[in-house]
LOTOR-581751 format. One record per residue (C-alpha): residue number from 1; x, y, z. Coordinates in Angstrom, 1 decimal, padded with zeros to 4 digits. Example, Ala and Ser with C-alpha at 12.3 -4.5 7.8 and 13.67 -1.06 7.14 Angstrom:
REM LOTOR-581751
  resi    east   north      up
     1   012.3  -004.5   007.8
     2   013.7  -001.1   007.1
REM end
This chain:
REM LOTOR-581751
  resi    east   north      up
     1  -006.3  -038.6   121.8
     2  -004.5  -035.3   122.8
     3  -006.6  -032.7   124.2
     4  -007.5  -029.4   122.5
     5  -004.3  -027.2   122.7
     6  -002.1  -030.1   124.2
     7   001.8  -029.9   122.7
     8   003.8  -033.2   122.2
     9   007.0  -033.0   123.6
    10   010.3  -034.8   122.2
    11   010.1  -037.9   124.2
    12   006.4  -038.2   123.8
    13   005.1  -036.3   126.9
    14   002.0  -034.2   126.1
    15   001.5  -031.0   128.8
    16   003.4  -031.9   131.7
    17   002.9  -035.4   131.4
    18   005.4  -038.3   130.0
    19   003.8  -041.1   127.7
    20   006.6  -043.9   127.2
    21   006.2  -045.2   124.1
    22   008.0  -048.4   122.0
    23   009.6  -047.5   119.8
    24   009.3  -043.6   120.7
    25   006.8  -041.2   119.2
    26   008.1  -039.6   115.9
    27   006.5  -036.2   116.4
    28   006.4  -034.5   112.6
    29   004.6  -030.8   113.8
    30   004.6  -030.0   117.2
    31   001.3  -028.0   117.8
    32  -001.5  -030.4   118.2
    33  -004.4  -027.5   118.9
    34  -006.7  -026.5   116.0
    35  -006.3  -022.8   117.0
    36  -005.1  -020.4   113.9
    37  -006.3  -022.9   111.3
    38  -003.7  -026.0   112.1
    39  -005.5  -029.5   111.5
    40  -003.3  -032.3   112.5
    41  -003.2  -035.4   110.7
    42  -002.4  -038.3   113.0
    43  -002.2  -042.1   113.0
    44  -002.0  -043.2   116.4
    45  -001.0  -047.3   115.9
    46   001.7  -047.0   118.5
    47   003.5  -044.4   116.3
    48   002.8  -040.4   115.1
    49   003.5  -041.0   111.5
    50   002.2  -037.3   110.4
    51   001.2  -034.3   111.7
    52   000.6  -031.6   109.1
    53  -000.8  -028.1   109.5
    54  -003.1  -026.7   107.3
    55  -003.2  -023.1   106.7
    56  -004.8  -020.7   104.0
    57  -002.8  -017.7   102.4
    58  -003.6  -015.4   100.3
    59  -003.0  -015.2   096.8
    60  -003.5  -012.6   093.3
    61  -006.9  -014.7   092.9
    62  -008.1  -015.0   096.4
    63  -007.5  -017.6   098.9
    64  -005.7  -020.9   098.9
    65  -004.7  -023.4   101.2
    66  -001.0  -025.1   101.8
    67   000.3  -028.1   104.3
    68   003.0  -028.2   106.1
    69   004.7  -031.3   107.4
    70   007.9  -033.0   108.2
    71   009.0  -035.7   105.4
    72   011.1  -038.8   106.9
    73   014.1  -036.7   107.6
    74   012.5  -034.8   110.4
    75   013.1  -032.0   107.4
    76   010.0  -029.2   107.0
    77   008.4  -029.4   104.1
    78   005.4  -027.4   101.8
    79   003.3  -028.4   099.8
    80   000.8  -025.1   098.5
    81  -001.5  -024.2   095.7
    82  -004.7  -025.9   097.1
    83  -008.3  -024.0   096.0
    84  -010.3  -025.6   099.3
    85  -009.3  -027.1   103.3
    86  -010.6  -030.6   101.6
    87  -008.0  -030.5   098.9
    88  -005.6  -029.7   101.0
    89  -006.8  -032.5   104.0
    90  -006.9  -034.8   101.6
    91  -003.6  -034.4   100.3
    92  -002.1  -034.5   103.7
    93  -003.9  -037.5   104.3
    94  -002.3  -039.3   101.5
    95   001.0  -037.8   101.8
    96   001.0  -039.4   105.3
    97  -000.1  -042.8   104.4
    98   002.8  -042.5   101.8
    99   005.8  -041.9   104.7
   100   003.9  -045.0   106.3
   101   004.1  -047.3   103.9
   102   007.9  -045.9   103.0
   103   006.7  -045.3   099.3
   104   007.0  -041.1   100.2
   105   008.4  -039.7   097.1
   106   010.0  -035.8   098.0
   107   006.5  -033.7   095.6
   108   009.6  -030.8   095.0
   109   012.4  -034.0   093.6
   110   010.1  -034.2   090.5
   111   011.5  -030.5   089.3
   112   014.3  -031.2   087.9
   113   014.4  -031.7   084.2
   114   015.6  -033.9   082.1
   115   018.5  -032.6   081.1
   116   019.7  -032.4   085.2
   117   019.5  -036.1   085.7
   118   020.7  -037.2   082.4
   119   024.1  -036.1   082.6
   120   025.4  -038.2   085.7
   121   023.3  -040.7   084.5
   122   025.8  -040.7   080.7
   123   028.4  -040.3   083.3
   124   027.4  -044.1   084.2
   125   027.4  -045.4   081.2
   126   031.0  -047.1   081.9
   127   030.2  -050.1   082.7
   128   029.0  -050.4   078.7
   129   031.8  -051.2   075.9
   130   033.2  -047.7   074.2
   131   030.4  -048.3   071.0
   132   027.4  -048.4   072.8
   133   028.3  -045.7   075.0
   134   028.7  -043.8   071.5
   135   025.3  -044.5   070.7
   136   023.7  -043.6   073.7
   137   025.1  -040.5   073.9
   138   024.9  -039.9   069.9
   139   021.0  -040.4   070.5
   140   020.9  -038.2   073.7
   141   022.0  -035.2   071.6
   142   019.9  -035.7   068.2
   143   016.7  -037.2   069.3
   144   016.3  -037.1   073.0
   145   017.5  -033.7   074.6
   146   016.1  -031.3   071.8
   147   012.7  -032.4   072.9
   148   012.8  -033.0   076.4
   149   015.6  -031.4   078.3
   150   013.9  -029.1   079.6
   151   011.3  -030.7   081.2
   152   010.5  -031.1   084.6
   153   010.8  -034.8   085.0
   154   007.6  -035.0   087.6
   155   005.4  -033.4   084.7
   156   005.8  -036.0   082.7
   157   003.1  -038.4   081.5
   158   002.4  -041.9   079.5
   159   000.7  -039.7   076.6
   160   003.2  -037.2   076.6
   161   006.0  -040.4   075.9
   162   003.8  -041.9   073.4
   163   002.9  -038.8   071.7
   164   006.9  -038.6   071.3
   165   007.3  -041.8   070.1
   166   004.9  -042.0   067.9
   167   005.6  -038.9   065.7
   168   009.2  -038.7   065.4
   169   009.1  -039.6   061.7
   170   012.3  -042.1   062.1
   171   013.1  -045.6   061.6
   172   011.5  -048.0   063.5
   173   015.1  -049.0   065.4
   174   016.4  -045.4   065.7
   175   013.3  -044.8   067.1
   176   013.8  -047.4   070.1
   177   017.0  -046.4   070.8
   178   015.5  -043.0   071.2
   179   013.1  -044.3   073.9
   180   015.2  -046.5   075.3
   181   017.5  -043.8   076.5
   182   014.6  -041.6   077.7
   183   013.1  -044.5   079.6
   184   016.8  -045.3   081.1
   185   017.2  -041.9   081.9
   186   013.7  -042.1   084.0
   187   014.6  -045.1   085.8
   188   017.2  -043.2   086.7
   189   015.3  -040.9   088.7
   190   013.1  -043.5   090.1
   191   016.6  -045.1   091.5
   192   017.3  -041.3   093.5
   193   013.1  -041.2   094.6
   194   012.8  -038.4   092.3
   195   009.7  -039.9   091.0
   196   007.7  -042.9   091.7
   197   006.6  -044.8   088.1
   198   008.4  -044.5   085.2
   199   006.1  -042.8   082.4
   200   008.1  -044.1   079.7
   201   007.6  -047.7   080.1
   202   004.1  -049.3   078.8
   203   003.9  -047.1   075.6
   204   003.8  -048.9   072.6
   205   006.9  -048.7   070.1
   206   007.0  -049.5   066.2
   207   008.2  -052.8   065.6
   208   011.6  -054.1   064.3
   209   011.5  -054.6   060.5
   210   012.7  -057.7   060.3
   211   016.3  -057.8   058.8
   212   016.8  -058.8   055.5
   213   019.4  -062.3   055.9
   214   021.4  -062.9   052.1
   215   022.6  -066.7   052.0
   216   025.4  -067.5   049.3
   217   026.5  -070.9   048.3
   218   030.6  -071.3   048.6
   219   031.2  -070.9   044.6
   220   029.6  -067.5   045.2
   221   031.2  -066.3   047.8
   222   034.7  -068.0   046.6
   223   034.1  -065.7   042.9
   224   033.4  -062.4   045.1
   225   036.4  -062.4   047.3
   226   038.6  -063.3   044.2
   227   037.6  -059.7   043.4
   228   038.3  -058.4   046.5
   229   042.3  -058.4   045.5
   230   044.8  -058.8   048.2
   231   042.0  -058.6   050.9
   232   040.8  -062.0   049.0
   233   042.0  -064.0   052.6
   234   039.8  -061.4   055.1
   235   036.4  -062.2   053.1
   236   037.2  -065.5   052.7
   237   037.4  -065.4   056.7
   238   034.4  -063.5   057.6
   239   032.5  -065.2   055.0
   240   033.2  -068.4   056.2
   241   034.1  -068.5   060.1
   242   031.0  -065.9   060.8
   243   033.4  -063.7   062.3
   244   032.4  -059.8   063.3
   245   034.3  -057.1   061.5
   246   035.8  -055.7   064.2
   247   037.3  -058.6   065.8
   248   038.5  -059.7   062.3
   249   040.5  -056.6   061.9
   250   041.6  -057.1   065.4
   251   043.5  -060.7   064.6
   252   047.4  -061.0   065.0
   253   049.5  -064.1   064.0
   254   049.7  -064.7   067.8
   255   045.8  -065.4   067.4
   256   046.3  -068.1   065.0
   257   046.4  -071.6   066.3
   258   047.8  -073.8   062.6
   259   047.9  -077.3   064.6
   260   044.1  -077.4   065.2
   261   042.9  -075.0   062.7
   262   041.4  -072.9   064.9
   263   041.5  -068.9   065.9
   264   041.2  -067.7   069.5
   265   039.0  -064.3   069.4
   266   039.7  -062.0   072.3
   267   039.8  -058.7   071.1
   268   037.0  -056.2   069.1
   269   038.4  -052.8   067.4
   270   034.9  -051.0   067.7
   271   034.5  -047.8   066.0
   272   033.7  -045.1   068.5
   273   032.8  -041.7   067.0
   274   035.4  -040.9   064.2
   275   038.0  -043.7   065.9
   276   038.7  -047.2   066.8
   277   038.9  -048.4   070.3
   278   040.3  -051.7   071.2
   279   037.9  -053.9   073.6
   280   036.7  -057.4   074.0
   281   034.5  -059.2   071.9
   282   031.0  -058.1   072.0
   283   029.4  -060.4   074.7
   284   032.7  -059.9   076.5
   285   033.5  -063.6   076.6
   286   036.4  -065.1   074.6
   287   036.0  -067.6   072.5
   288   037.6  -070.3   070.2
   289   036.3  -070.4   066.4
   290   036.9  -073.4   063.9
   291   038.7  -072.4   060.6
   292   039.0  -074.1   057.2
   293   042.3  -075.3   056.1
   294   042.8  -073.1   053.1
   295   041.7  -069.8   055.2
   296   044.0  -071.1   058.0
   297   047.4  -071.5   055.1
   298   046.1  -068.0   053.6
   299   046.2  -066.2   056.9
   300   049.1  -067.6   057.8
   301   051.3  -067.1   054.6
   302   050.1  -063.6   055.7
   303   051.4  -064.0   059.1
   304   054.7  -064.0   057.8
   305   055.4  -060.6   056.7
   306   054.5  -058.9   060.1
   307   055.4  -059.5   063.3
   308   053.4  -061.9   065.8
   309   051.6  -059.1   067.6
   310   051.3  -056.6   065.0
   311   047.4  -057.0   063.2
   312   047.4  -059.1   060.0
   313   045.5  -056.3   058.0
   314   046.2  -052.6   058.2
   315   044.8  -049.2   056.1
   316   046.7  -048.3   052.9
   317   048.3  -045.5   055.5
   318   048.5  -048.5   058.4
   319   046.5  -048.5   061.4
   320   043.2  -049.9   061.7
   321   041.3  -051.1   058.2
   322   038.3  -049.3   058.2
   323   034.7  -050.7   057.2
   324   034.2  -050.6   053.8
   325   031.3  -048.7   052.9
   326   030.0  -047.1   049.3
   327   032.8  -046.1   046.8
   328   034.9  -048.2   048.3
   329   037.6  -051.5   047.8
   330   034.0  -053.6   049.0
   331   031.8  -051.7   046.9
   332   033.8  -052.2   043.7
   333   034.7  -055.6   043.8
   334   030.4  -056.0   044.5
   335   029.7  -054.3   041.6
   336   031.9  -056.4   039.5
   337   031.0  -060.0   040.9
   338   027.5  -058.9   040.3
   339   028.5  -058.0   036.6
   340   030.0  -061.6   036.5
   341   026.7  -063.0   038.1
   342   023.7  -061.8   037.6
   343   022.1  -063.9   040.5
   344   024.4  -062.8   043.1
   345   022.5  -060.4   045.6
   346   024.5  -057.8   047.4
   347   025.8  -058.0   051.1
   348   027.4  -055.9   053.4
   349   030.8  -056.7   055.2
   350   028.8  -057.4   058.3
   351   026.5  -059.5   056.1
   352   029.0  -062.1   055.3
   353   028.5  -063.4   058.9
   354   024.7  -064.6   057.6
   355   026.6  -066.0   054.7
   356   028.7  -067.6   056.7
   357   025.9  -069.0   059.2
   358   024.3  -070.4   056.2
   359   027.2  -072.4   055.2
   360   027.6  -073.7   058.5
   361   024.5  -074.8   058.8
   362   024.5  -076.5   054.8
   363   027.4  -078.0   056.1
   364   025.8  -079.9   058.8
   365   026.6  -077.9   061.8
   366   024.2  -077.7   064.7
   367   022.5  -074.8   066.2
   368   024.9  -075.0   069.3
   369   028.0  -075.4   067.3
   370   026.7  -072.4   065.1
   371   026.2  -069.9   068.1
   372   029.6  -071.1   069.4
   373   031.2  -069.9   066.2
   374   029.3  -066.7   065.9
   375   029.8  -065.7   069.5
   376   026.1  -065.5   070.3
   377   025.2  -065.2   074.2
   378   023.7  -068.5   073.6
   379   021.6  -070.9   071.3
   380   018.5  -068.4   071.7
   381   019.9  -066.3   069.7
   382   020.9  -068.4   066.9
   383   017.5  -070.1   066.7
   384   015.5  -066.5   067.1
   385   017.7  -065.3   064.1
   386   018.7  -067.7   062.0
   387   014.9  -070.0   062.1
   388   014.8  -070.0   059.0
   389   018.0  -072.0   058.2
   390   016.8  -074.9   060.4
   391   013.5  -075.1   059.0
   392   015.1  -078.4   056.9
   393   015.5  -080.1   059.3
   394   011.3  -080.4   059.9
   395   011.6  -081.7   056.4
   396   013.8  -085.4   057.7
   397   011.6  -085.7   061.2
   398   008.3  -085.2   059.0
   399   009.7  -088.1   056.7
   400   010.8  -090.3   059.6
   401   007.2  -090.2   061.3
   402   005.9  -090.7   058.0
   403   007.6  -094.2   057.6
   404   005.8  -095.2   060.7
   405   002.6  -095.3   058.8
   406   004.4  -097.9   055.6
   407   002.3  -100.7   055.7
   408   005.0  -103.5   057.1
   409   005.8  -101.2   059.5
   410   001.9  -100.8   060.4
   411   001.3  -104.0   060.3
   412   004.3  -105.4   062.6
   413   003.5  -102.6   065.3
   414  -000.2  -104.1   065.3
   415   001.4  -107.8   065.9
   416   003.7  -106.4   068.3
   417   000.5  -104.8   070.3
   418  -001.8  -107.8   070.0
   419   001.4  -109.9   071.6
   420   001.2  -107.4   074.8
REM end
């Protein structure tokens, strides 16, 4: 131990006296002596991890105590506002085992607000296509940084998140894309050691109301593009191949491949606040789809009034074809097949990719083939939303075990076992 008023020199000499040491001491304080109220922390397992002084002050209410110490850096740091020497000791005493361990996180990096890390952290975000970059930062402004902005991101707690979360008053989705940008913004801060545990993971979020799938049989979905006009060929497509809207609107003749009926998908036109930017497909992969030979002669007949790069459906003023919503060439040509059947239940232009999905699936397609054609990340995702539409298939296996149990099939299994 060092004696009472003993100093620890750079090289690990105390007084006059050199201690070699391996590796060499780290000294944090340099007084060691108790005089004028400094208590040194120490750990001495071959290495001076921490030594804090502990001092009081004197404050509007009285007395309180603060520590000073040297974080990893060989930097000085204070931490104050402690009501009694114990507080304080025992503070200092974690704090050290903290710079041991290397899990020291900087007590002052916890005051910045929200609002200070979020920005570089949307400055990120371009690693993400142009849509969901939209998003993020449409949720940042309306839901996120009118509540929390402000806040000191080392204040935060679990109940504070879940208090949030839980009486926002807005769709269960909306509301997980609010938390999910909080929570990424936190992480954020964890990834610079601002803080240490990210308070908005754990809390519990409304579930996903579960989305409502409309399956058409091909006479339906045949009578409701023959109202759609000159845009008869598009539905057709997306009704059919499974095809999103934006990469749809994105096709060319050049994507078109007549000999084996098939259309190569690598571009998405993705609406991105009031525009459309051009990207890839939404899992970023490329990908062949299978097309039906009267879709394939429509498209192509269409093919032939514009040139082979230009897109094979435009806006009545050209450009991109916006997605149809209420009041619009969609909506009306809805309302009348609907007039025309009263059985036919209303879908939206990204709902014709369940349509399709349905049909493929009628028409024998398996759940690989079907994730292929839909551009899912993989089968997973077809089976965990489209269950339903394999469910049938229980139906054949249930009847092919059940054939097992006929009686001359019975019956020659026991001869067969009594032969063994």
């Amino acid at each position: 131990m060092l004696g009472h008023g003993a100093t620890l020199g750079p090289r690990g000499d105390v007084g006059h006296k050199q201690y070699k040491t391996n590796p060499p001491l780290v000294p944090v304080m340099w007084k060691c002596s108790t005089k004028g109220g400094d208590y040194p922390t120490t750990n001495w397992e071959g290495h001076v991890y921490l030594m804090a002084s502990i001092k009081p002050y004197k404050t509007a209410k009285g007395r309180a105590w603060r520590v000073q110490y040297r974080d990893p850096a060989g930097k000085n740091k204070t931490k104050q506002g402690f009501r009694t020497k114990n507080e304080a000791q025992a503070w200092a005493d974690k704090n050290a085992t903290t710079i041991r361990t290397g899990d020291w996180i900087d007590p002052n990096a916890g005051k910045v607000t929200i609002g200070e890390v979020a920005v570089p952290w949307l400055n990120t975000l371009t690693h993400l296509k142009p849509s969901t970059r939209e998003l993020y930062k449409q949720v940042w402004h309306s839901a996120v940084q009118p509540d929390w902005e402000n806040i000191h991101i080392g204040t935060i707690k679990p109940s504070m998140v879940q208090e949030w979360v839980s009486t926002m008053g807005r769709s269960p989705s909306w509301v997980r894309h609010a938390h999910n940008v909080l929570a990424q913004i936190l992480d954020a801060a964890i990834a610079d050691q601002r803080i240490k545990n990210n308070p908005a993971r754990g809390v519990k979020l409304p579930r996903k109301v579960p989305t409502v799938k409309v399956y058409w049989s091909m006479q339906q979905l045949r009578a409701f593009a023959a109202q759609c006009g000159e845009r008869e060929d598009l539905i057709l497509l997306l009704g059919t191949s499974g095809l999103r809207w934006g990469e749809a609107i994105a096709l060319r003749p050049c994507d078109l491949d007549p000999l084996r009926n098939r259309i190569h998908i690598t571009r998405n036109a993705a609406k991105v606040g009031n525009g459309i930017e051009l990207g890839t497909p939404k899992t970023h992969e490329r990908r062949t789809v299978a097309v039906a030979d009267r879709v394939m002669e429509m498209l192509l007949e269409r093919g032939k009034n514009v040139g082979s790069k230009a897109l094979l459906w435009t806006g009545r003023r050209g450009g991109w074809l916006r997605a149809p919503g209420h009041n619009t060439w969609f909506d009306g040509a809805m309302k009348r097949a609907m007039l025309d059947d009263p059985s036919l239940v209303r879908v939206t232009p990204h709902g014709l990719r369940h349509v399709a999905a349905g049909l493929l699936v009628n028409a024998g397609a398996n759940v690989l083939s079907v994730s292929r054609q839909l551009g899912h990340a993989d089968a997973s995702v077809t089976l965990r939303v489209y269950a339903e539409l394999f469910d049938d298939g229980l139906d054949s296996v249930a009847a092919t075990m059940d054939a097992g149990f006929s009686d001359a099939a019975f019956l020659s299994w026991g001869r067969d076992e009594k032969v063994r």
